[in-house]
C-alpha positions in Angstrom: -189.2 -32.0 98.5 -186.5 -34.2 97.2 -184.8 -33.1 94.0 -186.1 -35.0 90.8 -183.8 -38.1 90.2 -182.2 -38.7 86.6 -181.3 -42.0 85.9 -178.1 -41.6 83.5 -177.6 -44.6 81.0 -174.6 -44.1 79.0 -171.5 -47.2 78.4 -169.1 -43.6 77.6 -167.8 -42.4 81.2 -167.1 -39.1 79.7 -170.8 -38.9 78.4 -172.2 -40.4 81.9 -169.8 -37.9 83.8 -170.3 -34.6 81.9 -174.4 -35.3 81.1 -174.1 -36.3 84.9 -172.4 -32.7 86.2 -174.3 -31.0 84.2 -177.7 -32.4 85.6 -176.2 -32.1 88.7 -176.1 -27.8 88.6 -179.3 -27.9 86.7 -180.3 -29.4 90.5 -181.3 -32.7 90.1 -180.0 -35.9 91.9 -178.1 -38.4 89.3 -177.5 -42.0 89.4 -175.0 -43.4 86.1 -175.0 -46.5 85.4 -172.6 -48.1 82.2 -175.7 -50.5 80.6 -179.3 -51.0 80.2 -178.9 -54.2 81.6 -177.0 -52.8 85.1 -179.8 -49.9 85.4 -182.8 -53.0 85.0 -181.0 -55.1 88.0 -180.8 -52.6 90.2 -184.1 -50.9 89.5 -186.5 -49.9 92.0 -190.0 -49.1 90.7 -191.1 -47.5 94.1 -188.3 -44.8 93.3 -190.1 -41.9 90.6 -187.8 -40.3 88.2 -186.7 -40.2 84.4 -184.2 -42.1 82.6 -182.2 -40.6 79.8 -180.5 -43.0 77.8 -178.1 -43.6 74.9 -180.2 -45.5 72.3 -176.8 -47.6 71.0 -175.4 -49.8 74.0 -174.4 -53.1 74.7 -176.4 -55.4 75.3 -180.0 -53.9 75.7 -179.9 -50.9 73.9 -182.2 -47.9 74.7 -185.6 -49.1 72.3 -185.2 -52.3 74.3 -184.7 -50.9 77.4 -188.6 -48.8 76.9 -190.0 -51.8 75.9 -187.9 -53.9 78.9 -189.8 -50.9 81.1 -193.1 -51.5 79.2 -193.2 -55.1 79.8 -192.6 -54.8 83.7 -195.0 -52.0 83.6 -193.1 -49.5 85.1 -193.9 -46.3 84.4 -190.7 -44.7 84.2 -190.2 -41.8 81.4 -187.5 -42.2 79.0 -185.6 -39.8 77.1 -183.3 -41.2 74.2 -180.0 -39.6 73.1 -178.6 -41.0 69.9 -175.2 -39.7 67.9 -176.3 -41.6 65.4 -179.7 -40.0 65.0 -182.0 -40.4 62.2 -185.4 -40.3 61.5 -186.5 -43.9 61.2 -184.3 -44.7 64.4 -186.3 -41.6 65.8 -190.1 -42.8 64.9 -189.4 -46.2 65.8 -188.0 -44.8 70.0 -191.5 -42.8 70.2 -193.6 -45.4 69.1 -192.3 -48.2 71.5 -193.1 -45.7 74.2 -189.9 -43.2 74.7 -190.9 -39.4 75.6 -188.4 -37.8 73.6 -185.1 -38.3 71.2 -182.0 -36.2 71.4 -179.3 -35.9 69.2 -175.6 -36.1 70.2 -173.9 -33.2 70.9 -176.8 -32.8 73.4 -177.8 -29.3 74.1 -178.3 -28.8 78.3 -180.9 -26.5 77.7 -182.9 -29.1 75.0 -182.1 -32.3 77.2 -183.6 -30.3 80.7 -186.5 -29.2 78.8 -187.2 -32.8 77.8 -186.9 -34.0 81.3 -188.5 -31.5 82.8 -191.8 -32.5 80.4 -191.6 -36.2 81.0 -191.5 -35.5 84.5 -194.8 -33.0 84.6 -196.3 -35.7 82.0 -195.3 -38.6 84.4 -196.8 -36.9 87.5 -199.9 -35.9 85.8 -200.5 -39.3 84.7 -200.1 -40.6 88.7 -202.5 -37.7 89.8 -204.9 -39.7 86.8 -204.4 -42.8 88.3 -205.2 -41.8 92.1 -207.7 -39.9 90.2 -209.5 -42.8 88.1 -208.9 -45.1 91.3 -210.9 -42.9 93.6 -213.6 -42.6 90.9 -213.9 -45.4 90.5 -214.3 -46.9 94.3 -217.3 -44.4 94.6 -218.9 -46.0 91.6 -218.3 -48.9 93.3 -220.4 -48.1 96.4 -223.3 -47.6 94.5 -226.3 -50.3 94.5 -227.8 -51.8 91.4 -230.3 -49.5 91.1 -228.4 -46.5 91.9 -226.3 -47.5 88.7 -229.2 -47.9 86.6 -230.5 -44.4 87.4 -226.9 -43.4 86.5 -226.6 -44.6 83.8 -230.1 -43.6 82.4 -229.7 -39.9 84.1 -226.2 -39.5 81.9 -227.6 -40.8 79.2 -229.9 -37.4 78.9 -233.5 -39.1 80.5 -234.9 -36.5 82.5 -236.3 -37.9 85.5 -239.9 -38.2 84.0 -238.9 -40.3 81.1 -236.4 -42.9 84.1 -240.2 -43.0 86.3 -242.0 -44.0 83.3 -239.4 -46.6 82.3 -238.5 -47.9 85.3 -242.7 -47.6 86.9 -241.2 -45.3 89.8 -242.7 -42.2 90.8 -241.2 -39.4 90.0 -240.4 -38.5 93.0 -238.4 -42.1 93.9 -236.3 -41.1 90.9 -235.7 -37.8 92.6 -235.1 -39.2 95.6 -232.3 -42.1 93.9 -230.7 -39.0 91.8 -230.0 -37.3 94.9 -228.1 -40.1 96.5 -225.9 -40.9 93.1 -224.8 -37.3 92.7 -224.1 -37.9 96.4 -222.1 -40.7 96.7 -220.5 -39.5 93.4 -219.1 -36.6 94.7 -220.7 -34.8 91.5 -221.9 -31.5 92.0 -223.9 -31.3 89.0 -225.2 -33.6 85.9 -222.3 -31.9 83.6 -219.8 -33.2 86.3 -222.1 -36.6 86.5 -221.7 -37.0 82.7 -217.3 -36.4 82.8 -217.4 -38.9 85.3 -219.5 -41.2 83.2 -216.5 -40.8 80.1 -214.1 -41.5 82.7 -215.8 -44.6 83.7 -216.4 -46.1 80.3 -219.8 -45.7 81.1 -220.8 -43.8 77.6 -218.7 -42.6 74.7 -217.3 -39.3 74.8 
């Protein structure tokens, strides 16, 4: 597996080149760049990693660049490093999105921990995604009335209570409840319900 790629945004060439070697032995691949503005030219969305950039820079600084990264919906985690840290300036990089600050003189072991959990948060939100999508094609397959017997069945009507309301037998309800938790992939009403949260089907 390829080592984790750090996107280094700095316009100080010492700062790009020592955060840069340092990185480097902590074993991850680096690409510097000298402005917010270069690194959004060249970007390539296909290409996962996390970008740790200065929050004061020329032209786009680092609060623009999350919100740039917002607006283009890419999904890219940022980590902020500031020398001129405080705690407005701090509020205001997490709000628009950023998944960490760090003050300048950066500690290696405070800015690899910071990476390291905007990476596991950024994976774990693509295993959500595949997740959700997946969830959400099975839902798909389902007919009109298979989704009304879902619905009714994770809304807590036992299947008695969906024959009467629906004029079925009992044992057509069965019969229906079989085939959702089927093509559903659910191995039990519990499981049925998560996946009805998930869905937006009902309120958690």
């Amino acid at each position: 597996m390829a080592a984790p790629m750090v996107f280094l945004i700095d316009d100080h060439a010492s700062v790009r080149d020592a955060l840069g070697e340092m990185l480097s032995v902590f074993g991850y691949s680096v690409k510097a760049y000298e402005s917010a503005d270069v690194f959004l030219a060249a970007i390539d969305k296909r290409e996962p990693g996390c970008i740790v950039a200065d929050v004061r820079m020329p032209g786009t600084d680092g609060i623009g660049l999350v919100r740039e990264l917002a607006r283009r919906d890419i999904a890219m985690p940022v980590v902020l490093i500031s020398g001129h840290a405080d705690v407005p300036m701090a509020v205001a990089a997490i709000k628009s999105g950023a998944q960490d600050f760090i003050e300048k003189p950066v500690d290696d072991a405070q800015l690899v921990a910071a990476i390291n959990r905007a990476l596991a948060r950024s994976f774990e939100q693509q295993d959500l995604h595949k997740l959700q999508g997946a969830l959400g094609a099975r839902f798909a397959r389902l007919t009109p009335r298979q989704i009304e017997i879902f619905d009714l069945v994770v809304e807590g009507f036992t299947s008695h209570a969906i024959a009467a309301k629906l004029n079925i037998s009992v044992r057509t309800v069965e019969s229906y409840r079989a085939e959702v938790m089927e093509k559903m992939q659910a191995e039990s009403i519990a499981g049925l319900v998560r996946q009805a949260i998930r869905l937006g089907r009902i309120a958690p």
